[in-house]
PDB file of N, CA, C and O in Angstrom:
ATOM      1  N   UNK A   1      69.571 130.345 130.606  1.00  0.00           N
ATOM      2  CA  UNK A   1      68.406 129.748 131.201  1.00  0.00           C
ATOM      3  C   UNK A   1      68.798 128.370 131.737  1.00  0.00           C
ATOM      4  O   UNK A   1      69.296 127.608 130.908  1.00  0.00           O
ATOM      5  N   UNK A   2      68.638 127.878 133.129  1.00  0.00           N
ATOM      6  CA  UNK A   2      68.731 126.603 133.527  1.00  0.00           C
ATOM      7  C   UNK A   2      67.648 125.622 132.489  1.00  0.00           C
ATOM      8  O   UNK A   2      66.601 125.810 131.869  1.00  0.00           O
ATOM      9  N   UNK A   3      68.609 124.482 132.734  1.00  0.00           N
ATOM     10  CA  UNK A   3      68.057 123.219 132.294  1.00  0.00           C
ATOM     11  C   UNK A   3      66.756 122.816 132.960  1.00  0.00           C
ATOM     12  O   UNK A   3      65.901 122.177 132.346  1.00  0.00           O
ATOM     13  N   UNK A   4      66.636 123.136 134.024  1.00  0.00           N
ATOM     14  CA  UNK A   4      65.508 122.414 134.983  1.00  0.00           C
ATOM     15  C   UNK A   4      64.122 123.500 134.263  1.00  0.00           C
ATOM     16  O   UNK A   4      63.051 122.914 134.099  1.00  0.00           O
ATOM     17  N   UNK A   5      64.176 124.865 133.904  1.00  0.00           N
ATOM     18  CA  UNK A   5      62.899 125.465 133.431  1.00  0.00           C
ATOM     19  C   UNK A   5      61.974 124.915 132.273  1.00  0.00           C
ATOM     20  O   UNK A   5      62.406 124.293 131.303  1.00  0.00           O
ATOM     21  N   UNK A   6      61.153 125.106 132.412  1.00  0.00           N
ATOM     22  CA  UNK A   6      59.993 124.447 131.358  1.00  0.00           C
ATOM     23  C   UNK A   6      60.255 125.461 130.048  1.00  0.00           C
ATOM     24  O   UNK A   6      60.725 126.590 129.910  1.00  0.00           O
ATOM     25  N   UNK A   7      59.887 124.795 129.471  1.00  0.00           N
ATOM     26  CA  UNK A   7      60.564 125.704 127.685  1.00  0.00           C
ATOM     27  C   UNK A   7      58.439 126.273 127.317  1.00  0.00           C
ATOM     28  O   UNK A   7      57.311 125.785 127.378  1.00  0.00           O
ATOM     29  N   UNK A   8      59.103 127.487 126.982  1.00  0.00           N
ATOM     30  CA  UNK A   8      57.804 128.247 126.667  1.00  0.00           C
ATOM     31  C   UNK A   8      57.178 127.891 125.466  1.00  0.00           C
ATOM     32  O   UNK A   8      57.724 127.387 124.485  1.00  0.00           O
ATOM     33  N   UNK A   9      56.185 128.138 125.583  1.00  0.00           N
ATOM     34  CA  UNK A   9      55.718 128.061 124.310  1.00  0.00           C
ATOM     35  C   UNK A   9      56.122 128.729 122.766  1.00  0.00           C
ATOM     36  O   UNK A   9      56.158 128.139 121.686  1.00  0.00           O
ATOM     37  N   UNK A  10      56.296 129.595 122.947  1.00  0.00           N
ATOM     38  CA  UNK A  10      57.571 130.747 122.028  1.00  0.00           C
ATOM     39  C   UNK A  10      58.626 129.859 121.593  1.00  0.00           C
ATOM     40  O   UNK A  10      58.863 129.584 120.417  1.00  0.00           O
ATOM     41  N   UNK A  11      59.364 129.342 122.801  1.00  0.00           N
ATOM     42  CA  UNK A  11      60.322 128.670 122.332  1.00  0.00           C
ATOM     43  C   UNK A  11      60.275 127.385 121.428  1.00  0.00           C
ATOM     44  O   UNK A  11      61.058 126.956 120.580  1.00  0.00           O
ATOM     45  N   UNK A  12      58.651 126.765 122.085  1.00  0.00           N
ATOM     46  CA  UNK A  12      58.718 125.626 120.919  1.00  0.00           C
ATOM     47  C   UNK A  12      58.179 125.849 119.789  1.00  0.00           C
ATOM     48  O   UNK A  12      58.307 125.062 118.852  1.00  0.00           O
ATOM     49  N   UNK A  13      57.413 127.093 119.705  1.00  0.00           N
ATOM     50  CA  UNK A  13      57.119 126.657 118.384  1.00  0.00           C
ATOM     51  C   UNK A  13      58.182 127.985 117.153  1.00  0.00           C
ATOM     52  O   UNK A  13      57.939 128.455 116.042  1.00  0.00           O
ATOM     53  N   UNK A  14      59.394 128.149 118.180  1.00  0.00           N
ATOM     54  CA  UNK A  14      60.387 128.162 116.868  1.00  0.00           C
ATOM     55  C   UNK A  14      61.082 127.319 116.661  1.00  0.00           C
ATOM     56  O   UNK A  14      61.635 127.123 115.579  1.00  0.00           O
ATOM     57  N   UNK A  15      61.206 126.589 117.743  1.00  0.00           N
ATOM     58  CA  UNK A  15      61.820 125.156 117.086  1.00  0.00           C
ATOM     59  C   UNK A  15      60.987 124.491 116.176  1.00  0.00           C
ATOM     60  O   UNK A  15      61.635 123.689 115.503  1.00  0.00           O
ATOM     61  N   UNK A  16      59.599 124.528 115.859  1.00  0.00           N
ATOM     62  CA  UNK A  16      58.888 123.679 115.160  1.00  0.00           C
ATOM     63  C   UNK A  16      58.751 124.302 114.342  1.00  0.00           C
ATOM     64  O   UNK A  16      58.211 123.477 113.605  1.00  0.00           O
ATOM     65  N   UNK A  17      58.803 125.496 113.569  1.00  0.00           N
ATOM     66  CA  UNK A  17      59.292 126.436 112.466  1.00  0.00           C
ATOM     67  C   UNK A  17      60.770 126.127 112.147  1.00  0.00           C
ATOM     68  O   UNK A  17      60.945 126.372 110.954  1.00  0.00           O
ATOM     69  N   UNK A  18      61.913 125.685 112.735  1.00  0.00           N
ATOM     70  CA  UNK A  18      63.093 125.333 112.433  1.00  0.00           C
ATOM     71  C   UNK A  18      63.013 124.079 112.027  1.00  0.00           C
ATOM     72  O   UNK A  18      63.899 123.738 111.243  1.00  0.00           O
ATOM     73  N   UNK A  19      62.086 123.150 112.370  1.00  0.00           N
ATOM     74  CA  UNK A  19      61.600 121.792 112.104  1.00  0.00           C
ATOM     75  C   UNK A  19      60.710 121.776 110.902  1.00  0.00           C
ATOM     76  O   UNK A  19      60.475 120.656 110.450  1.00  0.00           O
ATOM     77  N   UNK A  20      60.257 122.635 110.396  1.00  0.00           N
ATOM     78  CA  UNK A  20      59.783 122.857 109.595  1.00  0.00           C
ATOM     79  C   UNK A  20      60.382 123.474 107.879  1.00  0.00           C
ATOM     80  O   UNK A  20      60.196 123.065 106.733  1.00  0.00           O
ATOM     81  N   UNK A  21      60.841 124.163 108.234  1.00  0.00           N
ATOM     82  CA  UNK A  21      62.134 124.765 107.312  1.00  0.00           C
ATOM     83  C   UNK A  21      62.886 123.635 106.480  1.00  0.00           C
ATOM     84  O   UNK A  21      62.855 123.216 105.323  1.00  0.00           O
ATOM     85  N   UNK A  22      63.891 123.225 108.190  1.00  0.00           N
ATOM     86  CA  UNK A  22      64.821 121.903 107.398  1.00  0.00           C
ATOM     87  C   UNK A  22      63.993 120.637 106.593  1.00  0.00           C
ATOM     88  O   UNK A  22      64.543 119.918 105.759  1.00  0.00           O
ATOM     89  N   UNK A  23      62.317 120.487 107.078  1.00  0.00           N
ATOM     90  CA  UNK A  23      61.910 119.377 105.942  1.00  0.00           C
ATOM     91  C   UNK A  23      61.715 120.119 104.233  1.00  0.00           C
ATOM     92  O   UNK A  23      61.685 119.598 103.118  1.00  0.00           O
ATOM     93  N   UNK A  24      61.619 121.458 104.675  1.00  0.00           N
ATOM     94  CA  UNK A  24      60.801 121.936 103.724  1.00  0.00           C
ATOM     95  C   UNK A  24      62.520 122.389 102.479  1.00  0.00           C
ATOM     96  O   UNK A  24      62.733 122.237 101.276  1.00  0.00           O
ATOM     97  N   UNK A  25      63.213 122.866 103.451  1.00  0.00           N
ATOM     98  CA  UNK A  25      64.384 123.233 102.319  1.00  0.00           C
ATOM     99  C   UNK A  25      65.579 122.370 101.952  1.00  0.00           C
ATOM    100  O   UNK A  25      66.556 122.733 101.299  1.00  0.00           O
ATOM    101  N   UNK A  26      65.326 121.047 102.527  1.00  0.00           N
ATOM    102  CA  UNK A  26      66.186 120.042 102.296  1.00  0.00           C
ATOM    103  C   UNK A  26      66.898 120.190 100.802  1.00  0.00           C
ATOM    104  O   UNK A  26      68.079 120.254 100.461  1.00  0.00           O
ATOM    105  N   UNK A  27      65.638 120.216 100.061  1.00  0.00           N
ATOM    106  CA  UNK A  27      66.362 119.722  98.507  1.00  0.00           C
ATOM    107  C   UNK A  27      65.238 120.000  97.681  1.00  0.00           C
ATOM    108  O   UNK A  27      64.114 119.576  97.949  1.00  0.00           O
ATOM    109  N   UNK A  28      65.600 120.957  96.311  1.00  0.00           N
ATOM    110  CA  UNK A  28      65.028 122.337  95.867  1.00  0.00           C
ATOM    111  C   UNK A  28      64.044 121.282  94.707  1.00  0.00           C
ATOM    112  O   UNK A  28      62.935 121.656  94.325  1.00  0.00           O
ATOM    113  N   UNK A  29      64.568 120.157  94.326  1.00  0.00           N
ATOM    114  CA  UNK A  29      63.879 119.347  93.318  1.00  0.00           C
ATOM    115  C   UNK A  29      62.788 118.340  93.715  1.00  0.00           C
ATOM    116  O   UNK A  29      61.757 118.148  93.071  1.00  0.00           O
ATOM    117  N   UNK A  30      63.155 117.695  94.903  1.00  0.00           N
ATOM    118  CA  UNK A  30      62.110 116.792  95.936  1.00  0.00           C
ATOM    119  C   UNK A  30      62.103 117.182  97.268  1.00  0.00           C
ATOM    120  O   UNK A  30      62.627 116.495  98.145  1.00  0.00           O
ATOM    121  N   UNK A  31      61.404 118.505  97.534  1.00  0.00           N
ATOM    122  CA  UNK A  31      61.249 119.034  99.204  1.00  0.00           C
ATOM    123  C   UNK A  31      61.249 118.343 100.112  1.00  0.00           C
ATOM    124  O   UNK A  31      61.782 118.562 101.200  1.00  0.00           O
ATOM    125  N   UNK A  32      60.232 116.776  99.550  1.00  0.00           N
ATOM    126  CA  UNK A  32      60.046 116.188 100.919  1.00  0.00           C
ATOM    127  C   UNK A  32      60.397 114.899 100.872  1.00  0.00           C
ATOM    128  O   UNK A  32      59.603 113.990 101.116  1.00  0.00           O
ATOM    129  N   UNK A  33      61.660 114.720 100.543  1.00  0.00           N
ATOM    130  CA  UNK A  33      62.311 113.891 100.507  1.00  0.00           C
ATOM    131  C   UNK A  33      62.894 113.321 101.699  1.00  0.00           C
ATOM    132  O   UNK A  33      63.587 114.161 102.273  1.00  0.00           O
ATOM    133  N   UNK A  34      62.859 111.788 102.498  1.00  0.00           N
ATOM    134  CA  UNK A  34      63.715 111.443 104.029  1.00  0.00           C
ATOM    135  C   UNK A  34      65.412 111.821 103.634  1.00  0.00           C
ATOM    136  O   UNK A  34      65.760 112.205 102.517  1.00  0.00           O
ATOM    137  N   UNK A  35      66.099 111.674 104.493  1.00  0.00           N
ATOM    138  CA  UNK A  35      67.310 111.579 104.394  1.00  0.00           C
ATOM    139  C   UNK A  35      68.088 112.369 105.190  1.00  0.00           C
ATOM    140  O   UNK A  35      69.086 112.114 105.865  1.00  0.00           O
ATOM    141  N   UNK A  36      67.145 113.889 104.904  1.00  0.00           N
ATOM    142  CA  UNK A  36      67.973 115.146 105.925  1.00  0.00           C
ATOM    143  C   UNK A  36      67.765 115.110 107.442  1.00  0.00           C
ATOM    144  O   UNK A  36      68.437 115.636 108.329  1.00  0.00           O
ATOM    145  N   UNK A  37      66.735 114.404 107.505  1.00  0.00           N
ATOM    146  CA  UNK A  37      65.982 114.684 109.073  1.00  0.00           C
ATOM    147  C   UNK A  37      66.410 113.388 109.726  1.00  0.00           C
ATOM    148  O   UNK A  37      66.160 112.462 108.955  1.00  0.00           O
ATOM    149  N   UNK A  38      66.933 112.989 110.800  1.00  0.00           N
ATOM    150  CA  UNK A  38      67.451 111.786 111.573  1.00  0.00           C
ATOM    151  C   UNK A  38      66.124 110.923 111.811  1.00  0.00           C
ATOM    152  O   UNK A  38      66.145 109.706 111.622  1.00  0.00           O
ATOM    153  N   UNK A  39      64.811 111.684 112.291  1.00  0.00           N
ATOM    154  CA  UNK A  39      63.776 111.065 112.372  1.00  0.00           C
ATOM    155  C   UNK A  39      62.968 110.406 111.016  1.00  0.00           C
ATOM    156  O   UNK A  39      62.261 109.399 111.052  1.00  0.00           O
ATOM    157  N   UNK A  40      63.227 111.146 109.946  1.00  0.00           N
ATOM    158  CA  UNK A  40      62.525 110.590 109.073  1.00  0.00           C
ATOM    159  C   UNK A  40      62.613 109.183 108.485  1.00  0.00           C
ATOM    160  O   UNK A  40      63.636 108.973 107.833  1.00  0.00           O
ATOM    161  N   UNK A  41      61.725 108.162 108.589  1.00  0.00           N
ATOM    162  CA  UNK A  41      61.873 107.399 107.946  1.00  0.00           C
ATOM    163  C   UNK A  41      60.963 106.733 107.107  1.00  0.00           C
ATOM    164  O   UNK A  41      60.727 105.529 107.208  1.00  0.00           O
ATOM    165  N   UNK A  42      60.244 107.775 105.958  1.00  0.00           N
ATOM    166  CA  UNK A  42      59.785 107.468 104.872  1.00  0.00           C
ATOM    167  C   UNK A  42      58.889 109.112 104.637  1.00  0.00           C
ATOM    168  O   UNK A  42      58.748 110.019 105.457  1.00  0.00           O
ATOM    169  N   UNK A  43      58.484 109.033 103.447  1.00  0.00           N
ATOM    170  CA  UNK A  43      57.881 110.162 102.827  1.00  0.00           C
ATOM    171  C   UNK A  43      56.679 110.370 103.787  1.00  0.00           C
ATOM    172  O   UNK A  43      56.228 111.477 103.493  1.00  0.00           O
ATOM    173  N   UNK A  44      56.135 109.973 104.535  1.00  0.00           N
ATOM    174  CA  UNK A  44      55.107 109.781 105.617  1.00  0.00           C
ATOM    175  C   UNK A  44      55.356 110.041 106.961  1.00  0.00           C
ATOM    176  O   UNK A  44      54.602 110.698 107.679  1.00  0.00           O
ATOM    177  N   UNK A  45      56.580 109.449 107.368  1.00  0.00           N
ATOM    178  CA  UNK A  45      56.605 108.478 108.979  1.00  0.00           C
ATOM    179  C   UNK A  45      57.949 109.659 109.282  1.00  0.00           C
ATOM    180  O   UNK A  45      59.070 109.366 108.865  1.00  0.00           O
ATOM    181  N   UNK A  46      57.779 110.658 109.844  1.00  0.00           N
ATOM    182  CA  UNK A  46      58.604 111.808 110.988  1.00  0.00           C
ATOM    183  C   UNK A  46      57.682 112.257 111.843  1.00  0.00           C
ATOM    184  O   UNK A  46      56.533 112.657 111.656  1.00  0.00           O
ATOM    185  N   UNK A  47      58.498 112.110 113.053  1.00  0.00           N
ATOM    186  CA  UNK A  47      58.094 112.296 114.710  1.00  0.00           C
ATOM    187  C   UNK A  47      57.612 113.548 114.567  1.00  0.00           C
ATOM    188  O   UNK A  47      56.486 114.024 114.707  1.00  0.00           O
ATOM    189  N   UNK A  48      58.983 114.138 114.171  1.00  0.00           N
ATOM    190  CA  UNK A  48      59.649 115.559 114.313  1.00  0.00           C
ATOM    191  C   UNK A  48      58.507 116.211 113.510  1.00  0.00           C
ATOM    192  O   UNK A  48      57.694 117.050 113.898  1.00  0.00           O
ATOM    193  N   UNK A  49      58.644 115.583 112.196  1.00  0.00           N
ATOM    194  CA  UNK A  49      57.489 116.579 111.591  1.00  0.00           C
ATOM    195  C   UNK A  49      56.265 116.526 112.122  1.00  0.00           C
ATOM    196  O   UNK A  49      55.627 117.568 112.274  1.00  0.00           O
ATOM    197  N   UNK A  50      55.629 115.012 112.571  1.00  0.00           N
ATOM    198  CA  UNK A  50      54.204 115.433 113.099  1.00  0.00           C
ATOM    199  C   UNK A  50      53.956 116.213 113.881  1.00  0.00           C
ATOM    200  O   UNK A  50      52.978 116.949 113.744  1.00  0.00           O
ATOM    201  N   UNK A  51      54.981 116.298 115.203  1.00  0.00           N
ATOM    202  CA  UNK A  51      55.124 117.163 116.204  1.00  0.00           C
ATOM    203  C   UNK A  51      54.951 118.518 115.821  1.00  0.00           C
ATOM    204  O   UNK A  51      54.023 119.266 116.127  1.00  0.00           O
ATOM    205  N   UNK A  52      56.038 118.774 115.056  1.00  0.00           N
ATOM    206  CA  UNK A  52      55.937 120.722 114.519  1.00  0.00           C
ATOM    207  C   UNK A  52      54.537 120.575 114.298  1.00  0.00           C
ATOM    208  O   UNK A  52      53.748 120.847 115.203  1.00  0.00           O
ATOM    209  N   UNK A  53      54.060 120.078 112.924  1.00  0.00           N
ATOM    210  CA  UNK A  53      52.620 120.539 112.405  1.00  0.00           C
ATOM    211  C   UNK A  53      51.788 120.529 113.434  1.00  0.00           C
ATOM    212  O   UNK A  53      50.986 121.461 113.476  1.00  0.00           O
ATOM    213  N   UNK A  54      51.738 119.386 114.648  1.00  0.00           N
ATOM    214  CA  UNK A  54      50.638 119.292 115.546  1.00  0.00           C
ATOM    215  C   UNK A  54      50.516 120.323 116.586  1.00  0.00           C
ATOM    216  O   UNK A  54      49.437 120.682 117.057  1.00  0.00           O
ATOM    217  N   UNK A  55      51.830 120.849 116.971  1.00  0.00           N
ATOM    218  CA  UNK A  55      52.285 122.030 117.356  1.00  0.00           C
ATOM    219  C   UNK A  55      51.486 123.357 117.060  1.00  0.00           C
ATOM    220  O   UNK A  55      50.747 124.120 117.684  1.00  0.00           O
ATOM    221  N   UNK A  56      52.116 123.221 115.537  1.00  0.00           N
ATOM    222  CA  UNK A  56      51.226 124.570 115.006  1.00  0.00           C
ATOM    223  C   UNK A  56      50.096 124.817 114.738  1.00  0.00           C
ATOM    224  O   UNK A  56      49.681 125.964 114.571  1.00  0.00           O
ATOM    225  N   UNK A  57      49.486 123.905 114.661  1.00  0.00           N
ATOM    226  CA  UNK A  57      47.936 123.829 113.969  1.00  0.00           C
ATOM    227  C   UNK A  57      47.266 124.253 115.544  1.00  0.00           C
ATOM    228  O   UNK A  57      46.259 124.953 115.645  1.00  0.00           O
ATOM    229  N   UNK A  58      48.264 123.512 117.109  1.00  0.00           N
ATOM    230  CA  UNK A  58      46.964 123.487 118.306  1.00  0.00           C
ATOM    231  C   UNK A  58      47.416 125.332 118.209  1.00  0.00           C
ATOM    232  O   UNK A  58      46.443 126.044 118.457  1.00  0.00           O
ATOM    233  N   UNK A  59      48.570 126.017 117.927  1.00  0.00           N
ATOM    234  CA  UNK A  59      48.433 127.365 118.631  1.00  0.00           C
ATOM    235  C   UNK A  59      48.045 127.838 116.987  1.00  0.00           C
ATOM    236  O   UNK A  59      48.549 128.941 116.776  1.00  0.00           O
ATOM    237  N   UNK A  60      47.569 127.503 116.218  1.00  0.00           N
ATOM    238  CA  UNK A  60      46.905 128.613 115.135  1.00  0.00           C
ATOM    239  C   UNK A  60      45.063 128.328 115.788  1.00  0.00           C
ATOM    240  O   UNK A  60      44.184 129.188 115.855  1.00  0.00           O
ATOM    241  N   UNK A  61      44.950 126.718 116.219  1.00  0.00           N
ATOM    242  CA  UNK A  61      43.258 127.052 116.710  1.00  0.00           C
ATOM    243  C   UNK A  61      43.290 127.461 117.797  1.00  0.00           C
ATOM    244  O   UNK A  61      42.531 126.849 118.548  1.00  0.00           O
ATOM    245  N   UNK A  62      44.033 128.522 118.405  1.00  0.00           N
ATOM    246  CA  UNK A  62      44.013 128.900 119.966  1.00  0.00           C
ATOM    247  C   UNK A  62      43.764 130.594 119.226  1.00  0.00           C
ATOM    248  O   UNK A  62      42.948 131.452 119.559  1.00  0.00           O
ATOM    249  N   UNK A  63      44.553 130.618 118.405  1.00  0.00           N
ATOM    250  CA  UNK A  63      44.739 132.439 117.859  1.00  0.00           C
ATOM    251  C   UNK A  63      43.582 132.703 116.881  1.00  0.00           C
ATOM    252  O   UNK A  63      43.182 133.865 116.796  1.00  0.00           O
ATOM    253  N   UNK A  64      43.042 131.812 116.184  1.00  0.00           N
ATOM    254  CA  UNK A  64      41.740 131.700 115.667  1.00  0.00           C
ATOM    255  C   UNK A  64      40.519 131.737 115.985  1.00  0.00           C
ATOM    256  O   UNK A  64      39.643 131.869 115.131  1.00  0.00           O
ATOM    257  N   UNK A  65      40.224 131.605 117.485  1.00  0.00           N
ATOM    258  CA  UNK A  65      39.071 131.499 118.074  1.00  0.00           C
ATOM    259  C   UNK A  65      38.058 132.703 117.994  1.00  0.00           C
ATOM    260  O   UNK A  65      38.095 133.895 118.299  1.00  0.00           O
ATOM    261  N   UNK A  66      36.931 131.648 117.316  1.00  0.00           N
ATOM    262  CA  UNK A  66      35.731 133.072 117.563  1.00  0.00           C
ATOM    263  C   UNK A  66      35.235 133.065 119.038  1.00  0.00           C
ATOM    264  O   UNK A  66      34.984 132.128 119.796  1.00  0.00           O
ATOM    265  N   UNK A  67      35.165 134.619 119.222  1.00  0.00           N
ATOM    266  CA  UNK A  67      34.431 134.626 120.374  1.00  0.00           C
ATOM    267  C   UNK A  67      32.956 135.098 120.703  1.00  0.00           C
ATOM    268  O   UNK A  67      32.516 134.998 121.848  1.00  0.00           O
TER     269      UNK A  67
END
């Protein structure tokens, strides 16, 4: 796939499931611990993670909709 195409939606939100994973399986005793993720910088404050979750939550209220 060229660089210049717009990345699908599919595609991002397995990256934000892969973004999700690495916070979640970092380390089996404190899950959510900073350190693994380049963005993280504190038990709170990741880009990366807000992004995935904000990600997932807009396409779970898109697949949720009553009609």
């Amino acid at each position: 796939m060229p660089i210049d195409e717009p990345v699908s939606r599919a595609t991002e939100l397995f990256m934000a499931k892969r973004a999700l994973d690495a916070h979640w399986t970092r380390a089996l005793d404190t899950p959510w611990r900073a350190g693994g993720c380049l963005e993280c910088r504190g038990r709170n404050d990741c880009r990366q993670l807000d992004w995935a979750l904000a990600l997932i939550a807009d396409v779970a209220s898109v697949m949720f909709q009553k009609r």
